[in-house]
C-alpha positions in Angstrom: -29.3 -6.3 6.2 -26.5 -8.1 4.6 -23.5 -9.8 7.0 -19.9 -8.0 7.1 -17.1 -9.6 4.8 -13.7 -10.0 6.0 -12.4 -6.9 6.3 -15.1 -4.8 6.7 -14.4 -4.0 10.3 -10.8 -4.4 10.1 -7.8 -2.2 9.2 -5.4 -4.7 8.2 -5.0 -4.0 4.6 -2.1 -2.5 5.4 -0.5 -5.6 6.8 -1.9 -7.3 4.0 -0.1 -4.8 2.1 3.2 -5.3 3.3 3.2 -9.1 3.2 2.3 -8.8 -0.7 5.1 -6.3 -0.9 7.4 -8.7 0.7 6.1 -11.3 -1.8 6.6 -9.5 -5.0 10.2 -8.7 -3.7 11.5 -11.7 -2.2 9.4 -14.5 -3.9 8.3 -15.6 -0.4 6.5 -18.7 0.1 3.1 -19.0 1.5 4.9 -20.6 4.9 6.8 -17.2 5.1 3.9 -15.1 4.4 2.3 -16.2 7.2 5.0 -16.4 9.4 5.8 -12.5 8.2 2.0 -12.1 9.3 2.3 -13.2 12.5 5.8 -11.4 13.4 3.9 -8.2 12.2 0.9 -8.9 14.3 3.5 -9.7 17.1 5.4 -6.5 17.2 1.8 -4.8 16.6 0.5 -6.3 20.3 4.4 -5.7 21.2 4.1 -1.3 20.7 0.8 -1.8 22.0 -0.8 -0.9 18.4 -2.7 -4.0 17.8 -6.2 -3.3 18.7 -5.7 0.2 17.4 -4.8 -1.0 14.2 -7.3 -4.1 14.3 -10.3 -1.1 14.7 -8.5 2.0 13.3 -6.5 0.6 10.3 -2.5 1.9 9.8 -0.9 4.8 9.8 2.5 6.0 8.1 4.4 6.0 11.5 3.6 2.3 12.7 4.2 1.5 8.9 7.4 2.5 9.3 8.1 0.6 12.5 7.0 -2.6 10.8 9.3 -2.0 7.9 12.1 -1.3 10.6 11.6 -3.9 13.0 10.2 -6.6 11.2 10.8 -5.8 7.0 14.2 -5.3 6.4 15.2 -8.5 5.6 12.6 -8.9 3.1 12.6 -5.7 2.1 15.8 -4.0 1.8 15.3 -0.4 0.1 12.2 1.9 0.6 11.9 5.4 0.1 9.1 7.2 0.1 9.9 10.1 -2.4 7.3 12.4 -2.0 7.0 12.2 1.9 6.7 16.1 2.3 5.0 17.2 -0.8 1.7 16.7 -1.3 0.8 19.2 -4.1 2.6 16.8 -6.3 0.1 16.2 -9.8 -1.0 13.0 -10.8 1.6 13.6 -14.2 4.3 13.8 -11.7 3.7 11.0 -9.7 2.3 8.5 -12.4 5.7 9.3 -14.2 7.6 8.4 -11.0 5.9 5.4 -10.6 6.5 4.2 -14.1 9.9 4.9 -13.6 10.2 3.3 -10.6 8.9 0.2 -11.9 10.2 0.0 -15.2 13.6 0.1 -13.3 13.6 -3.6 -12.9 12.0 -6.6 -11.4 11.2 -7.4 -7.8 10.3 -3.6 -7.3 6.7 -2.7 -5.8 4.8 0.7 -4.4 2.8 0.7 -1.3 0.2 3.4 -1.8 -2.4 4.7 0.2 -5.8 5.3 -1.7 -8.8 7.3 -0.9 -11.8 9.2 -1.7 -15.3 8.2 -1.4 -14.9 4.9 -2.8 -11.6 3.7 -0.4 -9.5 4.4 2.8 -7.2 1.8 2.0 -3.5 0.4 1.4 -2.8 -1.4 -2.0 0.4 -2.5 -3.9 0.8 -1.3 -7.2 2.2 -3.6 -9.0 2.7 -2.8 -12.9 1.9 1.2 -14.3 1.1 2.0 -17.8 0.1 5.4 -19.1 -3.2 4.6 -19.0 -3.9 2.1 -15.9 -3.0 1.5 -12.2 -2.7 -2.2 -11.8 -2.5 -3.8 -7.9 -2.3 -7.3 -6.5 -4.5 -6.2 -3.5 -6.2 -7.9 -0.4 -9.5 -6.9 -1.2 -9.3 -7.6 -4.6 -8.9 -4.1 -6.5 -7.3 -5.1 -9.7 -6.9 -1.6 -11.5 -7.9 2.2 -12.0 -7.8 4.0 -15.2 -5.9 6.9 -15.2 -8.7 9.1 -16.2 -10.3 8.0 -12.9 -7.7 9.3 -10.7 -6.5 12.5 -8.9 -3.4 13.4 -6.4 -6.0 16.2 -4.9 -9.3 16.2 -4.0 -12.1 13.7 -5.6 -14.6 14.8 -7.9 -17.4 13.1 -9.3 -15.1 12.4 -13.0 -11.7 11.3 -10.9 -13.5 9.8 -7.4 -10.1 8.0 -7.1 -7.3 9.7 -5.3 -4.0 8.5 -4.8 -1.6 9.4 -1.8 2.0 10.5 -2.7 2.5 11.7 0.6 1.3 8.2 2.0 3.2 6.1 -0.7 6.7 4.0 -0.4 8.7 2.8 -3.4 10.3 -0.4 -2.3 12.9 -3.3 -3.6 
């Protein structure tokens, strides 16, 4: 038997999320982070969503409420572009990301992952055509291309990334 880690029984790697998002974007300090942690823990036990979350981890609808009612300020354009279409291909998406990024600095993407491997909320930080690169709570650092699908996982691409489930922000 070996102990649970932080995190393990958690879903707060979304809130992780957007607190690392607000980071890249805003150059907030590590006094702000925190206090951005505890206003989004607040307005979690505010909407009543705090022990859901705590157990159940976050979905795209008290995402958004975080981003509305607690973000803006730090965040102050998102847009999540393929929202309603979720036959988009991984050369679609991995195009728009680059794009996205390439754009300029203080520009992150908050992306859901999943598969067999993760259920889990990450900030991409920098694309290239061949790797996925995050700065991520639980410490995923990158996923090669080759390794990734916008469909179902296989055993060659276990790794599938959300469009549906994935905001551009700045």
């Amino acid at each position: 038997m070996k102990p649970y880690l932080q995190g393990a029984l958690d879903g707060l790697c979304a809130v992780y999320t957007i607190v690392n998002a607000a980071r890249i974007i805003s150059d907030i300090d590590e006094k702000e982070s925190r206090e951005l942690f505890r206003q989004i823990l607040a307005h979690l036990e505010k909407t009543k969503d705090l022990s859901r979350v705590l157990t159940e981890g976050v979905d795209l609808i008290t995402i958004g409420g975080i981003f509305r009612d607690v973000v803006d300020d730090k965040i102050r354009h998102r847009s999540m572009p393929f929202k309603h279409r979720p036959e988009t291909s991984l050369d679609q998406f991995w195009r728009k990301m680059m794009s996205f990024l390439d754009k300029g600095p203080r520009r992150a993407i908050l992306i859901c992952l999943s598969g067999p491997m993760w259920d889990h909320w990450s900030v991409v930080h920098s694309i290239s055509k061949k790797q996925i690169c995050f700065f991520d709570s639980h410490k995923l650092k990158r996923l090669n291309r080759s390794r990734c699908t916008t469909t179902r996982s296989s055993a060659a691409r276990p790794h599938v990334l959300c469009p549906t489930h994935t905001y551009f922000l700045s």
